[in-house]
N, C-alpha and C positions, 0 to 999 in steps of 0.2 A: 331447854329451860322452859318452867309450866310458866306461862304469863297467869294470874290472876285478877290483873285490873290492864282492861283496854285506854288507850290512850284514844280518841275518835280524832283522828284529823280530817282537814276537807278532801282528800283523797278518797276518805270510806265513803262521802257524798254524792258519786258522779252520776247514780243513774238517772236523774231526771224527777225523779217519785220517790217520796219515803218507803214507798211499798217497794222498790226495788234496790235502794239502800238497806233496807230491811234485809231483804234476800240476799243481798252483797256482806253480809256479816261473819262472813269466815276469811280465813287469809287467801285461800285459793280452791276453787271449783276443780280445776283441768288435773291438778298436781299436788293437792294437799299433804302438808306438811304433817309431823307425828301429834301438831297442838296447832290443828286449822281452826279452834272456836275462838269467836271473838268475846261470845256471851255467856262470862265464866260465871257471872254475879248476879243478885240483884242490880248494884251499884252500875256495875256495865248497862246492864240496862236504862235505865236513869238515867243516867249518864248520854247516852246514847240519843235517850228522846229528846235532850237538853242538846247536845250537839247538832240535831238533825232540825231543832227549831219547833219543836211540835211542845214541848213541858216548858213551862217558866223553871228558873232553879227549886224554887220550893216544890213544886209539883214532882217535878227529879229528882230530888233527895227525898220526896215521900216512898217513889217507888223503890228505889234504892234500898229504904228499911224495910220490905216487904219481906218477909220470913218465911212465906208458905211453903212449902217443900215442892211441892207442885209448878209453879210459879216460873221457874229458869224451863223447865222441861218443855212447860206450854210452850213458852214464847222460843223455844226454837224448834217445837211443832210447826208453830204458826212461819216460821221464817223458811222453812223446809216445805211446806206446801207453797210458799209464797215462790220456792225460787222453783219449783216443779210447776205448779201455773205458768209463770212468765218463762221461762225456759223451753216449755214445750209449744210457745205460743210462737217466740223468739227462731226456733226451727222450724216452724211453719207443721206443725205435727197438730194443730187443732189444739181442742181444751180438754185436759186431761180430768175426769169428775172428781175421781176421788179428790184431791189438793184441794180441790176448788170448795166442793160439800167439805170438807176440814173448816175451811176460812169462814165459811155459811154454820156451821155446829156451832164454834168458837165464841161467832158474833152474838148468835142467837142465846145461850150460854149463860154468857159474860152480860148480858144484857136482861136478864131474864129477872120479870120484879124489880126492877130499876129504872128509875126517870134516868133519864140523858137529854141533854140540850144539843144543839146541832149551830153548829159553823158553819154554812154553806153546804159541801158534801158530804161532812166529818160531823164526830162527835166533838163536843166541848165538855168532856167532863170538870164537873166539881172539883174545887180542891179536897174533899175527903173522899172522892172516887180514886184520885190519884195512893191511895194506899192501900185498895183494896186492888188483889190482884185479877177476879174476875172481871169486871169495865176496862182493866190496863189490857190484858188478851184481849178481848172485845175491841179494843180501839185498836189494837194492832191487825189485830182476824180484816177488821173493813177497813182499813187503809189499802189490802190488799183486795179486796172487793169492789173499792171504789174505782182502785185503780184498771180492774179488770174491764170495768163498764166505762170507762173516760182513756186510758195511753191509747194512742193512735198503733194497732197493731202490727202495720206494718214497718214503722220505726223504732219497733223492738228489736235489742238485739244482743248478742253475748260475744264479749271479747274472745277471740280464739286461741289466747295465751292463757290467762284467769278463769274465765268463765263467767267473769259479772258479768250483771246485765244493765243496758243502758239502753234510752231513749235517743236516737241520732235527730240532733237537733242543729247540726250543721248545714252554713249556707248550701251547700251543693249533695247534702245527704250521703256523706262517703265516710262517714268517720267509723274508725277499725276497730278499735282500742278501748279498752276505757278508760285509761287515762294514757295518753301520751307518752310522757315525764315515766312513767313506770310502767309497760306493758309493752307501748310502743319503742321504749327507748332498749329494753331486754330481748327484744325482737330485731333490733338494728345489733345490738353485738351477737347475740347469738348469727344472724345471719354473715356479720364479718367474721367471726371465728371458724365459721363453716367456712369459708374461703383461703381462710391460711393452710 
């Protein structure tokens, strides 16, 4: 069945960084299913920035009506170099350019003839940024930027069941999975069904 609107629960949330929730935006890395996208819409979108904490409602229902044709394509450009960065960082393979110069294009881009206000690391845009869809790629191109110059690298990591990626932020630095509840718990039956 084609899903056309994503439900976001806190599950889609584990990696640590929107920048890696971002990349975590399909149903599965390792095993993708016939309808592995999660970002069918605009509205998914939106939707998406609002669940992940980053849009107020109004700012996510702006981008949500964003109509460009362009618009869905970028931002899983941008999600696609984001999980090719952190993935190849995540196996210890160095920093791959091309993905990286994608996220650096995007930003520069999206940005271009534009004031932008800044949050700390981040951009703050406008409430009428939020409906134009150049600034929206731009804020999503350097969430993945910011994130490349601040995640502690060596606590990157990708589940071996999914493929998400997530920051290990566990006392003792041992965590497998990215989520427990659903990777880890499909990994404990699979491996008892393998024993029958």
């Amino acid at each position: 069945m084609f899903v056309d609107h994503t439900a976001w629960v806190p599950e889609h949330f584990i990696g640590g960084h929107p920048a890696l929730d971002l990349a975590n935006a399909v149903f599965d890395r390792r095993n993708p299913p016939p309808h592995n996208e999660l970002f069918n819409s605009a509205a998914d979108i939106g939707n998406w920035l609002f669940s992940a904490g980053l849009a107020n409602e109004t700012d996510a229902a702006a981008v949500a009506e964003i109509r460009d044709r362009h618009f869905l394509g970028g931002v899983r450009d941008i999600r696609e170099a984001s999980y090719a960065l952190f993935a190849a960082i995540a196996a210890d393979k160095g920093t791959p350019s091309e993905p990286l110069g994608l996220l650096f294009s995007h930003t520069a881009s999206g940005l271009e003839g534009r004031q932008v206000d800044w949050h700390g690391t981040r951009f703050d845009l406008a409430s009428l940024q939020w409906k134009d869809p150049a600034p929206v790629t731009a804020f999503l191109a350097h969430l993945s930027i910011e994130a490349f110059f601040t995640l502690p690298r060596a606590k990157l990591h990708a589940c071996p069941r999914c493929g998400w990626l997530f920051v290990d932020t566990s006392r003792g630095g041992k965590r497998r999975w990215c989520n427990m509840r659903v990777c880890g718990n499909r990994e404990k039956i699979a491996r008892h069904r393998g024993r029958d």
